[in-house]
Every structure is written in C-alpha cells, then in structure tokens.
MIGU-150512 format. One record per residue (C-alpha): x, y, z. Coordinates in nm, 2 decimals, always signed. Layout:
N
     xx     yy     zz
      X      Y      Z
...
***
This chain:
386
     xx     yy     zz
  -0.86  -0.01  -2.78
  -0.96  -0.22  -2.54
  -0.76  -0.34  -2.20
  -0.62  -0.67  -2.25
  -0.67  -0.89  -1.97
  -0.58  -1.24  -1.86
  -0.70  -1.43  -1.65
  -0.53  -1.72  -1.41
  -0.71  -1.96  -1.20
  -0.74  -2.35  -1.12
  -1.14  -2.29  -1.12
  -1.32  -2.34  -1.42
  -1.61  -2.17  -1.18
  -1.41  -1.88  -1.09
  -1.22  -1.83  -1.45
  -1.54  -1.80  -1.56
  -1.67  -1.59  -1.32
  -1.36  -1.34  -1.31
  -1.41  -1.32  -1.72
  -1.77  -1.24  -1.73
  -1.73  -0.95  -1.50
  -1.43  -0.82  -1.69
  -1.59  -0.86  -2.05
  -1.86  -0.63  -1.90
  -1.72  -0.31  -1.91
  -1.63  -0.19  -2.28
  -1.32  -0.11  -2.17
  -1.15  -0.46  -2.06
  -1.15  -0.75  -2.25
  -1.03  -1.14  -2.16
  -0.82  -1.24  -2.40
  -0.68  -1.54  -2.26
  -0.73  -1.81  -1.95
  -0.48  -2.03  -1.81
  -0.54  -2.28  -1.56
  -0.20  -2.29  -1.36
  +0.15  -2.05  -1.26
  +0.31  -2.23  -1.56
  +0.07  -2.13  -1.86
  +0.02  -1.78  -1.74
  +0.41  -1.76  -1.79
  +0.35  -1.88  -2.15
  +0.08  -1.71  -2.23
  +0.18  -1.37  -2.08
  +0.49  -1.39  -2.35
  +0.24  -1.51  -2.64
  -0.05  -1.28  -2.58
  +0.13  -0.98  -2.35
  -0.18  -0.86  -2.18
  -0.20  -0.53  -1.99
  -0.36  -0.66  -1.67
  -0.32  -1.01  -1.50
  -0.56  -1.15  -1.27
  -0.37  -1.43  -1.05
  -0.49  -1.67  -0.80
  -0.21  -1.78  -0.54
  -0.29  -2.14  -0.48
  -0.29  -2.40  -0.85
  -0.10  -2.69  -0.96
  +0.22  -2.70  -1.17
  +0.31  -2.36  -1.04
  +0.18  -2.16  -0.77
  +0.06  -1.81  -0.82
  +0.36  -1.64  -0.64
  +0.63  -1.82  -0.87
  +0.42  -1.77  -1.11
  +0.42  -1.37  -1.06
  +0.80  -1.42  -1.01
  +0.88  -1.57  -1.35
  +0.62  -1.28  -1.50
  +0.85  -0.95  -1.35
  +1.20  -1.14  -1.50
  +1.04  -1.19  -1.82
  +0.79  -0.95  -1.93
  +0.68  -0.74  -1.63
  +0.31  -0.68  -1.59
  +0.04  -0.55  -1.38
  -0.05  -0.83  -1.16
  -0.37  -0.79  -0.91
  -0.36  -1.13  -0.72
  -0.71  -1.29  -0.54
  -0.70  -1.39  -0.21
  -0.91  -1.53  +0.10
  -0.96  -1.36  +0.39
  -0.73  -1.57  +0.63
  -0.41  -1.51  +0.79
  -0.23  -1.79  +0.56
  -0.41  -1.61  +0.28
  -0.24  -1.28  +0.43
  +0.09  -1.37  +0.41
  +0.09  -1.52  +0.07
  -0.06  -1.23  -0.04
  +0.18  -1.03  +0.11
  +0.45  -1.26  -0.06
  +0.27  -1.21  -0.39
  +0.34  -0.80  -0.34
  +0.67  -0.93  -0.25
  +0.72  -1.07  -0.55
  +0.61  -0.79  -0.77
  +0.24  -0.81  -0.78
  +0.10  -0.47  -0.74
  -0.26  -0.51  -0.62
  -0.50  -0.76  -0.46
  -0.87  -0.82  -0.38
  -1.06  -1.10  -0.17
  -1.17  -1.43  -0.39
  -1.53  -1.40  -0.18
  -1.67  -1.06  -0.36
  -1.89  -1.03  -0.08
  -1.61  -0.92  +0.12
  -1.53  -0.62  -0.02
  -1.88  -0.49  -0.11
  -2.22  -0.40  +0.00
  -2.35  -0.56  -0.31
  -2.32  -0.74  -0.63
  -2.28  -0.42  -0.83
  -2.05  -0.28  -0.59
  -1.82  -0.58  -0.64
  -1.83  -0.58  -1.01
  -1.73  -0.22  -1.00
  -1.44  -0.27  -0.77
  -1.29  -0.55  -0.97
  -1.36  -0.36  -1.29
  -1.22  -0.03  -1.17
  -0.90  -0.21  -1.02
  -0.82  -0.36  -1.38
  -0.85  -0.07  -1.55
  -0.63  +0.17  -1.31
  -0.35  -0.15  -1.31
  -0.36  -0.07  -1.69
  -0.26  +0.23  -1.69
  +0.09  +0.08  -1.56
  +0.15  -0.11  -1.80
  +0.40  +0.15  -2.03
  +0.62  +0.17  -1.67
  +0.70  -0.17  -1.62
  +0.92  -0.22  -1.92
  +1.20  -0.14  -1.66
  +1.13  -0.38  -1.37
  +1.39  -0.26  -1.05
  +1.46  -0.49  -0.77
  +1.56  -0.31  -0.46
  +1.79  -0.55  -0.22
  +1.58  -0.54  +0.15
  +1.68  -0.46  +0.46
  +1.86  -0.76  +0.65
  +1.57  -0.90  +0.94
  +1.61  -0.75  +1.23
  +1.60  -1.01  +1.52
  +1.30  -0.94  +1.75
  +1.28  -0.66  +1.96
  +1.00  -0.57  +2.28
  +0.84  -0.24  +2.19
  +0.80  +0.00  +2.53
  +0.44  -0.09  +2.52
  +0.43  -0.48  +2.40
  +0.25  -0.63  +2.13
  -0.08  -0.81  +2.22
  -0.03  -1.20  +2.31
  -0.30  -1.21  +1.99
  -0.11  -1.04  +1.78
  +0.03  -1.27  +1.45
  +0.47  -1.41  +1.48
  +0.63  -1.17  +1.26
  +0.71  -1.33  +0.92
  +1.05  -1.41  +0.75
  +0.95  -1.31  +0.39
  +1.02  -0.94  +0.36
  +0.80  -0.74  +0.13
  +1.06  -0.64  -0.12
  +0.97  -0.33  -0.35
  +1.05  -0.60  -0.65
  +0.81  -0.45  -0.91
  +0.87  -0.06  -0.84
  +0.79  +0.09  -1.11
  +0.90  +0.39  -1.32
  +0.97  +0.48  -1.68
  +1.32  +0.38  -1.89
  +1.63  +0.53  -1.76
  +1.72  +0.88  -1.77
  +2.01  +0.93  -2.04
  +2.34  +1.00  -1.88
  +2.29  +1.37  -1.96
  +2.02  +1.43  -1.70
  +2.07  +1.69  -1.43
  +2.18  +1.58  -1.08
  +1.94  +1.52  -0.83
  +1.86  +1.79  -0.62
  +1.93  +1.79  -0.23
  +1.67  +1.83  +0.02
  +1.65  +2.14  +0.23
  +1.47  +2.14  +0.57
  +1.19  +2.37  +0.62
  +1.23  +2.46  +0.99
  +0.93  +2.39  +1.14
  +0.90  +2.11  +1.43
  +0.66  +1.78  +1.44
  +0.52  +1.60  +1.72
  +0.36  +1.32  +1.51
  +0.41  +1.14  +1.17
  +0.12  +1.02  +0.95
  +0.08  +0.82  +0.65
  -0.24  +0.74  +0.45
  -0.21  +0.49  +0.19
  -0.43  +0.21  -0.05
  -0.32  +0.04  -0.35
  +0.03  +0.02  -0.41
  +0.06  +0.09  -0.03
  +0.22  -0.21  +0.12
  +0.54  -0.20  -0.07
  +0.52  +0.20  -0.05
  +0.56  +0.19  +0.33
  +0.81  -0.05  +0.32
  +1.03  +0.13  +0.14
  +1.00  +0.41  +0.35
  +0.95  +0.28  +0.69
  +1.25  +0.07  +0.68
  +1.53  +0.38  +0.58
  +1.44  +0.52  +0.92
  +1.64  +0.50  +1.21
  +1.58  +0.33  +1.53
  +1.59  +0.67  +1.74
  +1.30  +0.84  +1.49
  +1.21  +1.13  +1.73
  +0.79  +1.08  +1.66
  +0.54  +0.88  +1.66
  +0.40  +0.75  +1.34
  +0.06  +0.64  +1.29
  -0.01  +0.46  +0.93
  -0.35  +0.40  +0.77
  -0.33  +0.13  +0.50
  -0.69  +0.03  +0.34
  -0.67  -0.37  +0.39
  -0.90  -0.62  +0.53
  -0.88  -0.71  +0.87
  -0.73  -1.03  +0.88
  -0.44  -0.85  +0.69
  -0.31  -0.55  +0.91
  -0.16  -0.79  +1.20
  +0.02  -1.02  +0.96
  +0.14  -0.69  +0.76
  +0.25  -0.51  +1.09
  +0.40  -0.81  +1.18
  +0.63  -0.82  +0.89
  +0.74  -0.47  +0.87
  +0.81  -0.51  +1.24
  +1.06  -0.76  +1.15
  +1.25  -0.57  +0.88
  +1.24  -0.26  +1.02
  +1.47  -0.05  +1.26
  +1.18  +0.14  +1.45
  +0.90  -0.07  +1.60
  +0.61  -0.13  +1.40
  +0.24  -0.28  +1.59
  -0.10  -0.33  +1.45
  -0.24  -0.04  +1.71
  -0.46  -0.11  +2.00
  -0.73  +0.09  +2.20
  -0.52  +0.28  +2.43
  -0.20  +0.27  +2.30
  +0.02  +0.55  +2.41
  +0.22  +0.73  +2.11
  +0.56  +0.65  +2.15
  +0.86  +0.83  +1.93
  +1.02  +0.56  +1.74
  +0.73  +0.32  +1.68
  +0.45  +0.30  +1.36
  +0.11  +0.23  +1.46
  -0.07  +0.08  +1.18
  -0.51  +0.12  +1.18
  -0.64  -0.22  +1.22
  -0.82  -0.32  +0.96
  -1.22  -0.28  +0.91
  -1.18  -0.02  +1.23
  -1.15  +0.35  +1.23
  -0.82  +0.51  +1.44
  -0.83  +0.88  +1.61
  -0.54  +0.99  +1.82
  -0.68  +1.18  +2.14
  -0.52  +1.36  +2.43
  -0.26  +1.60  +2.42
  +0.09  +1.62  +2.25
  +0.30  +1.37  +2.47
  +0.04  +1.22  +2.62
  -0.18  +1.13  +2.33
  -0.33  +0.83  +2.32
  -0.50  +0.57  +2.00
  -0.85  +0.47  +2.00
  -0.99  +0.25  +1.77
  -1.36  +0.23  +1.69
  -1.63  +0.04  +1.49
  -1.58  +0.11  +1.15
  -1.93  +0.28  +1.09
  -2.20  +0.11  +0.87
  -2.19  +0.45  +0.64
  -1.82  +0.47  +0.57
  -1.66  +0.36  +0.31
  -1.32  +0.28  +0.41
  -1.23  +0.10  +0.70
  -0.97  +0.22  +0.82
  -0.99  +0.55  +0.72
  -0.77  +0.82  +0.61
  -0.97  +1.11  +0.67
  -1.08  +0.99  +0.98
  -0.69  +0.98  +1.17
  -0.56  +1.29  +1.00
  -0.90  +1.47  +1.14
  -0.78  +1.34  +1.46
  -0.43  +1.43  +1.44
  -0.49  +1.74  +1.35
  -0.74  +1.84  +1.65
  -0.48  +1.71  +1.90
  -0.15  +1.84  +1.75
  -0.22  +2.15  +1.54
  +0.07  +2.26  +1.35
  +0.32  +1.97  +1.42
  +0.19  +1.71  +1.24
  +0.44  +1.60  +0.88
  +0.22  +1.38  +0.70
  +0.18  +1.22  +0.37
  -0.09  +1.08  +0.13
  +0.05  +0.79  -0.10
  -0.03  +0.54  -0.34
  -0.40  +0.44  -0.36
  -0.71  +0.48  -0.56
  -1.02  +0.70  -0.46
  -0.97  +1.04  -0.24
  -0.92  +0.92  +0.10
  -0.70  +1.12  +0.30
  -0.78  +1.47  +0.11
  -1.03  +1.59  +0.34
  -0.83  +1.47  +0.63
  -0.54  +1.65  +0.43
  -0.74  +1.96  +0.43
  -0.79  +2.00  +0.84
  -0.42  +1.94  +0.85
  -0.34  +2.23  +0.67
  -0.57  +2.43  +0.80
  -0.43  +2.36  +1.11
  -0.04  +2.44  +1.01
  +0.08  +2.11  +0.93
  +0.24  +1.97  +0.65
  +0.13  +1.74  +0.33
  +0.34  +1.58  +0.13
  +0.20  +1.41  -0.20
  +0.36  +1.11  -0.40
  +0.39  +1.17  -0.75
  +0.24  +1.05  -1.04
  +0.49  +0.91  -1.14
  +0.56  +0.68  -0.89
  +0.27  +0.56  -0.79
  +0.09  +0.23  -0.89
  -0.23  +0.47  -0.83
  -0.21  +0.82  -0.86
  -0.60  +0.87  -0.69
  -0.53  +0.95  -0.35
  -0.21  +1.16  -0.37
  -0.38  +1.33  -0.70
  -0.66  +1.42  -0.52
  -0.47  +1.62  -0.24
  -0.23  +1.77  -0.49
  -0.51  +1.92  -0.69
  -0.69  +2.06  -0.42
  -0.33  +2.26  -0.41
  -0.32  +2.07  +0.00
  -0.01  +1.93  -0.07
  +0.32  +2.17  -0.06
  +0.58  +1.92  -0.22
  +0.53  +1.58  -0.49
  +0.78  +1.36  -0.43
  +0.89  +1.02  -0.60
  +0.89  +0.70  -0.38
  +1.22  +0.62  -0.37
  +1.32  +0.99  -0.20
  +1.02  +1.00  +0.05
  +1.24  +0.87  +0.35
  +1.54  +1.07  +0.26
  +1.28  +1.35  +0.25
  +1.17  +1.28  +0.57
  +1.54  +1.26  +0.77
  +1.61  +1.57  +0.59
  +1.33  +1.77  +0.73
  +1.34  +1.62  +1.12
  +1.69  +1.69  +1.14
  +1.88  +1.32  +1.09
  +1.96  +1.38  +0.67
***
C-alpha cells in the first residue's frame, strides 16, 4: 500500500510541484492538497495521511498553528519547507517546536547538486517520516526548561552572531509507542563505567534539533567537558539554532568559530555548510573550521569531527550518534573506538530516523542503545554528577 501524503501550500506552483515529485516514486502517493493551516487541519482528520508536507507562511492559518492544531488532534509526521533565511530559521525552528519532525529548503537547489538529487531527497525524507506514523498515536509534550537570562561565555560570542530567541524548541512531538501497562518492570539504573573523558561529542541529522535539546538542557552548568555537536543544517540555520539552545540551557551553547578554545561547560555547534576538527592537545585543544569540500556530502560532517576528536584525545572522548538519516558519524564512530573511546547509539525506538545510530549499532561500534529521554541521565551517571 502506498504512503499517503498530503500536501499544504498557498502556491498552486509549488503544490503542484511538491505533488509531482511525490507521485513519482511508487511508493508515495498525494492524496489530498490544501491551500492554507486551516484545511490541512480538516483534511488531516478526513483523509489521515501518513506524511504531511507543510509550508510555514499562508493565509487563514499559518503553517506552525497549523502543525499545532495537527499533534492535539491527530498527530502526524510533519516535514515543513522553508527558505534559507534567518527569519526562515527561526520559524522553522518554531515549526520543530511545535511538533514537526523534519524540514527541507523550498529552493531544491539548495540542498542538491542536481535535479535528481533533489527529487531523491524529498522522496526519501517522505517515506522515512512514514515509517513514524504507528508512534505518534501517543503525542507527549515535555514542559521546557524556564529561559535562562543571558550569560557571557569565557570566550564571547561573535558580534555577528544571531540574538538568542525566546521560543524554546520544545520536544512536543516525541514520539514513542502506547504506554507500557502498569505491569512493566522498573526501569533500570545506570551504572558508571569508570573510565574518564576529556571531550563530549554528538553527531546528529533528522530529528536532531529537538534531540539535543532534550539532552543538552538536563545538564548542569559546571559540566566538566567540552562538547562539540555536529547537527546537518544549512548554514543560515546553525547560528539562530545555537542561539536558542544558548538561551534555554544551563551550559553555554555557540555556533563555533576558527580558533575557539574548548572550554568545559560550553557546546560548540559545526557551522553549517563548513567542516569542524578539534586540534591541539587535551586542554589546550583548539576548533577549526574549514570549507566544506566540493566532494562531501555533508556539511558539517560527522565523520569528519569524531576523526578529529579522536586523533587529539584518544581514549577520552564519550560520544554519541543520534537521530538522522544516512550513515554519517559511523566511520567517525569507528576511529573512536579504535582509539578507546566510547559510542553510544540512540535506539530505534526513539528516534524519528533510525539511519545514523543504526548504522553504528550494526557495525557492533556502539557499546550501549539508549532511548532519548534517558540519554542525559546517562550521561551524568557516567561523568560522575548522577
């Protein structure tokens, strides 16, 4: 059976546009279009698609009420389209906020090397959305973190760098399977392995915002390392998205900078369409961000810092792979272990895209699968503050 889709948009040009490419593939089919916020709420009860293309800006209703209205109602896999501008940023961000799980740039040329490339990626994203569908029938909302007010990080954020943002990206549409009947056992505790870290690092794609959101902000302001986060996002997206989780969290969060020093207590997220390596030595390393290289294919990439990290800190590096589609980070992963450190996998179930993480758990790279919502409890346990 094929994947129901509907598709949202004010365009007549772009509904049309978004459709054609979806009927495409045998596997996705558009079975409805609405034209504004307010009939996508109508027909998602009347038709109840598996996926949902949204645009953020239409009449009547807005794409981010609209994606509201959807998760109290009939929760379902939203990927949202959005330009390539910081106002197009944080209303995208708002639209993860408000439970939709994925996004992609409204200019196709933006996130491919070619036509077919773009009809891939669009076609790919609906169909891995799907296969959320059977999770959502439980929609969670997680109260966040009160704002912190604005604190100076040891080593400043640029005078460029975006305001932080009031809306906080609230895990709204976390997803995960009907409740457990009240027979199930009790949750098991943590232990700590033993072994010490220098350095924290976290590779992530789709899903990845609200991922590292939920577990940046259950740390404490006096983490003892550094933390360096790759998230796969356009450029114009990793200041604004710094910014925010700057702003709701108790460490210090910065879109990183050539030359950063690594400073315990602060996440340095890859900008975006640059590659991030960690040089020097332990206690004195140091970021450098380059070009992101004609030949790669993700910008910032995954592999790329955990190479890095492990060639300047060995054994002491704790790191994770989460959400995201593809098999960044496994590589990466790899030198890691092969180095002494540790790699920790999200699991399946938990995940709005169990690529990334599945790819380093098959490999057997990864020593524990963990569900999101115990990832930062994991982490105090292990460095000594659970």
């Amino acid at each position: 059976m094929a994947i129901k889709v509907l598709v949202v948009d004010d365009s007549s040009f772009f509904r049309r546009r978004v459709s054609e490419i979806i009927n495409s593939d045998p596997r996705l089919e558009v079975i409805g279009n609405a034209v504004n916020g307010k009939e996508a709420v109508e027909l998602t009860q009347k038709l109840q698609p598996d996926v949902i293309t949204m645009d953020i800006e239409m009449p009547v209703m807005d794409g981010i009420t609209a994606v509201r209205e959807i998760m109290k109602i009939a929760p379902t896999p939203i990927l949202m389209f959005s330009s390539l501008t910081h106002e197009g940023a944080k209303s995208t961000l708002d639209a993860l906020d408000a439970g939709a799980l994925d996004f992609l740039p409204k200019k196709f040329e933006d996130i491919a090397r070619n036509r077919d490339e773009a009809v891939g990626l669009l076609q790919k994203r609906v169909a891995e959305l799907a296969r959320k569908r059977l999770f959502m029938r439980r929609t969670v909302r997680t109260t966040a973190p009160a704002a912190k007010a604005p604190r100076e990080l040891t080593k400043p954020l640029s005078t460029g760098q975006a305001a932080p943002a009031v809306t906080s990206l609230r895990p709204a549409a976390t997803t995960r399977p009907l409740a457990r009947p009240a027979t199930a056992k009790p949750v098991a505790r943590f232990k700590a392995s033993g072994k010490k870290y220098q350095l924290m690092a976290i590779g992530t794609s789709t899903g990845g915002p609200v991922a590292l959101q939920k577990v940046l902000t259950q740390l404490p302001a006096n983490f003892p390392y550094p933390i360096v986060l790759i998230q796969h996002m356009p450029a114009t997206f990793t200041a604004a998205f710094a910014a925010r989780l700057n702003n709701l969290c108790k460490i210090g969060v910065k879109e990183a900078q050539d030359g950063d020093t690594l400073q315990a207590g602060v996440a340095y997220l890859a900008p975006g369409g640059k590659q991030m390596m960690v040089e020097g030595r332990p206690g004195a390393a140091r970021i450098r961000i380059l070009d992101g290289g004609e030949r790669m294919n993700y910008k910032p990439c995954v592999d790329v810092t955990f190479g890095s990290a492990a060639k300047v800190y060995h054994d002491k590096v704790l790191s994770m792979v989460l959400t995201g589609m593809g098999a960044d980070g496994r590589e990466g992963a790899r030198m890691l272990k092969a180095n002494g450190s540790t790699i920790w996998a999200q699991d399946e179930e938990s995940c709005v895209v169990y690529g990334m993480p599945q790819a380093v758990a098959k490999a057997g790279i990864s020593s524990e699968d963990l569900p999101l919502e115990r990832i930062a409890e994991r982490i105090l346990v292990e460095v000594g503050l659970g």
